[in-house]
Every structure is written in structure tokens, then in C-alpha cells.
C-alpha positions in Angstrom: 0.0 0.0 0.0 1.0 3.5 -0.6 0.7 6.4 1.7 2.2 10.2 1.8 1.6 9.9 5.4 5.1 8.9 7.2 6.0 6.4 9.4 6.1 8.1 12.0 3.1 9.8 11.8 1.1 6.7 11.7 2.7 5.9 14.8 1.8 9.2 16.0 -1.8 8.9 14.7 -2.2 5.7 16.4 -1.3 6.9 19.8 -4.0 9.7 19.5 -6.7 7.6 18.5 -5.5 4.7 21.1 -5.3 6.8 24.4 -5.2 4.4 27.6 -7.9 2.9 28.8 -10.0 0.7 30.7 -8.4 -2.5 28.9 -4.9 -0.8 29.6 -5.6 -0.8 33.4 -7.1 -4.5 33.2 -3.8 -5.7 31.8 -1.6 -4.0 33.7 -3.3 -5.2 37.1 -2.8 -8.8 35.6 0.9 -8.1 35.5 1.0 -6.9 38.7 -0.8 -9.6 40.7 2.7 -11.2 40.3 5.7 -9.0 40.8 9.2 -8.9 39.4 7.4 -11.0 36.0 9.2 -11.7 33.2 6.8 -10.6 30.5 6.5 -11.1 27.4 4.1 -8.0 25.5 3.7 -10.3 21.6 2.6 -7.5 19.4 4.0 -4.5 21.2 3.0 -1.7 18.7 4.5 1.9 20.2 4.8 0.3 23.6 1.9 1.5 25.6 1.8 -1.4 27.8 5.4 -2.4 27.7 6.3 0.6 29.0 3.8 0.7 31.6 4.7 -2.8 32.9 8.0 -2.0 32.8 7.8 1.3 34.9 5.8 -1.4 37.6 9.4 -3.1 38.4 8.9 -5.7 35.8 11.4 -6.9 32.9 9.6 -6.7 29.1 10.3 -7.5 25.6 8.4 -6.2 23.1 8.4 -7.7 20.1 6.6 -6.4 16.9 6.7 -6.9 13.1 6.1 -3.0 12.1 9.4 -1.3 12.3 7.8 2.2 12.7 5.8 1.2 15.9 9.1 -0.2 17.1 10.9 3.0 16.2 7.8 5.0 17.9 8.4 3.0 21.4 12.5 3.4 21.5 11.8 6.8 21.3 9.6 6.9 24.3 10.5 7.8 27.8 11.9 4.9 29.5 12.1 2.7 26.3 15.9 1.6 27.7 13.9 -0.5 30.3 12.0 -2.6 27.5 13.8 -5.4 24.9 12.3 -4.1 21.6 12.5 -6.7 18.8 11.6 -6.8 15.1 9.6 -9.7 14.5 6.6 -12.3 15.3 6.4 -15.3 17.7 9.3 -16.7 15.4 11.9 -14.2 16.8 11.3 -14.8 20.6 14.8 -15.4 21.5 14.9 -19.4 21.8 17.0 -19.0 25.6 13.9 -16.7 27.0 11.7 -17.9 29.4 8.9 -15.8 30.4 6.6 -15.8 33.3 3.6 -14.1 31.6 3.0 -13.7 28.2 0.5 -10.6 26.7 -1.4 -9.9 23.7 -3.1 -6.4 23.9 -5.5 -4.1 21.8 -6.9 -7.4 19.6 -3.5 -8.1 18.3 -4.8 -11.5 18.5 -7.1 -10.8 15.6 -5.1 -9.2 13.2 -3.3 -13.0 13.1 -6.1 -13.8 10.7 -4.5 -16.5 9.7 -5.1 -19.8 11.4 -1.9 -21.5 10.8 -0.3 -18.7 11.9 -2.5 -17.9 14.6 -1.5 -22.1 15.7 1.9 -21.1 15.7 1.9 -18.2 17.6 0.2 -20.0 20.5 2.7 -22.8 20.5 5.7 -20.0 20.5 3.9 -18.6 22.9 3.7 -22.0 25.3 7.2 -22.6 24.6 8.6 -19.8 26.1 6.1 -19.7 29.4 8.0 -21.2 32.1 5.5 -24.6 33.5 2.7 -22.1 35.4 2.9 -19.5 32.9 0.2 -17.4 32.4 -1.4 -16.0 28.7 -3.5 -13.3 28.5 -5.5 -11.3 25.6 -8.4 -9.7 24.4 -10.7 -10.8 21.0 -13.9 -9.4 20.2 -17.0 -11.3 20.3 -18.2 -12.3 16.6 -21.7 -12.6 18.6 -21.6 -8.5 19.6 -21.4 -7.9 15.5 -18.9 -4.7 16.4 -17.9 -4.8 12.6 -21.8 -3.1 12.3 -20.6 -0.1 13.7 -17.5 0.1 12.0 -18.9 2.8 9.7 -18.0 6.7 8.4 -20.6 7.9 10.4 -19.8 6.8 13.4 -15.9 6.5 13.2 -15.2 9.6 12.1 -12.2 11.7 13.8 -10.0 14.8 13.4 -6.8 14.7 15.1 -3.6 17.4 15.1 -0.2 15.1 14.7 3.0 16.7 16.6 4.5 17.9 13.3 1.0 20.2 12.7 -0.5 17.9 10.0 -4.2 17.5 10.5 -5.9 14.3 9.7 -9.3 13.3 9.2 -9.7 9.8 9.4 -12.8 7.3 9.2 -13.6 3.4 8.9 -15.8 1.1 6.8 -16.0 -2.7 6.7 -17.3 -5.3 4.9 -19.8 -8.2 6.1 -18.5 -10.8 8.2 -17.2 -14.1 6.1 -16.2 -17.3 7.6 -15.2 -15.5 11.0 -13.0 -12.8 8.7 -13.9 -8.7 8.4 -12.0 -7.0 6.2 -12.0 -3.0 7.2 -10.7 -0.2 5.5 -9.0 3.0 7.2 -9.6 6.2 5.1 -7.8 9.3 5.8 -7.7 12.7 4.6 -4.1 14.6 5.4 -4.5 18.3 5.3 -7.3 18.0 2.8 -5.9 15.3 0.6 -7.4 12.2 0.3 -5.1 8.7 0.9 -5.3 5.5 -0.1 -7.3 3.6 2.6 -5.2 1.2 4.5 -6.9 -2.4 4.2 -6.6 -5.1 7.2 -8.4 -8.3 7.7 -9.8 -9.3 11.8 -10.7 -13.0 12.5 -13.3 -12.8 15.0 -12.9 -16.1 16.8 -15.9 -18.0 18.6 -15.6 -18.5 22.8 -15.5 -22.0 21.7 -12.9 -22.1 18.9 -10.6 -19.9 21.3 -10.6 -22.7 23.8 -9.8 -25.4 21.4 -7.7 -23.6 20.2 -5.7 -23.5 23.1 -6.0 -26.3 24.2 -4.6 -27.3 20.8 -1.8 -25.5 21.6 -0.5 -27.1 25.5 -3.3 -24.0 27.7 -5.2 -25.1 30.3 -7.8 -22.2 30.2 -8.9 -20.4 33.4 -11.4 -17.9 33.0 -12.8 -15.9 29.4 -14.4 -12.5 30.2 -17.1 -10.8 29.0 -15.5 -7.1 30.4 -13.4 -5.1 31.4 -14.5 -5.6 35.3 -15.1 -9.4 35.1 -18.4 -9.7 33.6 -19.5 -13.0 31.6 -19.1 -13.5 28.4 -22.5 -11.7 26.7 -22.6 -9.9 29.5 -19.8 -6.9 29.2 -18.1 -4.8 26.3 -18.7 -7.1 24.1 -15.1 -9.0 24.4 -13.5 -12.1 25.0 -10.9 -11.6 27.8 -9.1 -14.9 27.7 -6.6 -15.9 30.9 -5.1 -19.2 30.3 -2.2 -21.1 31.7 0.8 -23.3 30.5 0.4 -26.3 33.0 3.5 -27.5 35.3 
């Protein structure tokens, strides 16, 4: 895809219109409930929560495949207390061993593919010390968010450090097979660019937990919400805590 828009104001666009929140605080309490972690943050993106967790005493590596997130997060105030690596699952470094292991914002859906999406759970389980805890978030496919996902209601206007003002919107198509594929349009200082195309899986309760267990997890507990509500029952997610077993 082609863009005028930099690198690094992409990153910087994405930190405006992902602000921290109540799934920021929810991950960052998991963390904590052990101290001194070794954590693993899979998916990283400009280091949000790696920096948080690491500012809470505990040692991180990021790892993500855009190289302008990653650039984004070394820049970052206390970025020298975070391992930042280019890469998927494949480049966890094989002599790491991790007492929890995170995947934050829905990064788990954007691994739309399910051989992939097998593989990173088995990197994942590898590198989890026997008690190791997983943690992430995946929307719902039952909630249908992908119906709000339109111009009207996505719309936002945002100032970037550098002065450049973007417009920006989403649309998406109808859900196929458990795949949505969205488009991001944006308008920079007036001119239009060429949307920016993704594709979500939006993964059943039930093919999370066989999925899994596939994969060497004994699950725990899947969420609803942010504050521990059922599944059907919160924001509309599927919070899923799940264990490598000793």
C-alpha cells in the first residue's frame, strides 16, 4: 500500500486515537498480581503497555513486526527499560523464558490466519516457564462490532505533533467465515489517501478454547468485560486468561 503519510506519523496517529484505557488498566493489574514478572508483550506496537509494565518493576520485551511502531516506542521515555525486537512469535529469543505472556488491543485478531494464529500459541507456550500465564483480548463475533464500524460513526480529526491535520474514518465489509476486512480512510491536510486495508478474525468462545488447548493451555477464566463480567454480559469482548500447566 502507498501512503504520503510517514511512518512516524502513523505511529503518532495511532497513539492519539489509542489513548489508555479501561483495557490498559485490566492488563496492567494482571501483570501486577505477580511482581518482578518476566513478561513477554507479543505484538507491542509503540509500547503502551510495555512501558507501563516496565515502569511497575517488571522486565519486558516487546516484540513487533512494524518497524515504525518499534521505532515510535525506543523513542519513548523509559524505552531503555524494555527489549524491543523486530519480529513475530518466530523471533522470541529461543533461551527466554517468560513468566507471563500478553497480547493487547486485539492483536490477536489481526493474526487472521489460522496456521499462523497455531503457531503463535505454540511459540507462545514454549517460552512460558510450566505455570505460565497467557492473557489477551478478542472481540465477540456474537456482539457484530464490525456493524458499527462505519463513516458515520468513526469519524475523527486529530492534530499530529508535526501540525499535519488528519481526518480519518472506517468502513468494513460483512463478516465471512469469521474474517472482516476493514478499510481506514484518511484525509491529510485535505488530501485524500489511499485507505489502508486489514483483515480481523473474529474467533468464537468455543474455537478460542480449542484452540488453546490445541496449543499445551489449560484455560482459566474468558471475560465478557473489562471488570469481570460473563461472556454476553460486558463490552462485548472475549478476555481470555489461560495457563501453561506444570
Amino acid at each position: 500500500m502507498s501512503s504520503f503519510m510517514t511512518g512516524a506519523q502513523l505511529s503518532a496517529l495511532y497513539d492519539q486515537e489509542n489513548l489508555w484505557a479501561e483495557d490498559d488498566d485490566f492488563f496492567l493489574a494482571f501483570v501486577n498480581e505477580r511482581p518482578n514478572s518476566r513478561v513477554l508483550d507479543l505484538g507491542c506496537g509503540t509500547g503502551r503497555i510495555s512501558l507501563a509494565v516496565a515502569a511497575a518493576g517488571h522486565r519486558v520485551v516487546g516484540i513487533d513486526p512494524n518497524p515504525h511502531s518499534l521505532a515510535a516506542a525506543r523513542g519513548k521515555h523509559g524505552a531503555e527499560g524494555v527489549t524491543w525486537i523486530d519480529g513475530t512469535s518466530a523471533q522470541i529469543p529461543e533461551a527466554a523464558v517468560f513468566d507471563v505472556a500478553v497480547m493487547t488491543a486485539h492483536v490477536a485478531q489481526a493474526i487472521n490466519d489460522d496456521g499462523d494464529w497455531s503457531r503463535t500459541l505454540a511459540d507462545v507456550n514454549d517460552a512460558l516457564l510450566p505455570g505460565g500465564r497467557l492473557v489477551f483480548d478478542s472481540r465477540d463475533p456474537a456482539a457484530r462490532v464490525w456493524e458499527h464500524w462505519t463513516p458515520a460513526k468513526t469519524q475523527s480529526r486529530h492534530t499530529l505533533p508535526d501540525g499535519c491535520i488528519v481526518e480519518a474514518w472506517v468502513d468494513s465489509s460483512p463478516e465471512t467465515d469469521g474474517l472482516v476486512a476493514i478499510a481506514e480512510h484518511r484525509l491529510v491536510d485535505g488530501s485524500a489517501e489511499e485507505p489502508e486495508t486489514s483483515v480481523l478474525a473474529f474467533r468464537t468462545e468455543e474455537q478460542l478454547r480449542k484452540d488453546l488447548n490445541l496449543a499445551g493451555f489449560t484455560v482459566d477464566r474468558i471475560y465478557g468485560g473489562w471488570h469481570g463480567e460473563d461472556v454476553g454480559r460486558g463490552q462485548g469482548e472475549l478476555i481470555v486468561i489461560a495457563h501453561k500447566p506444570n
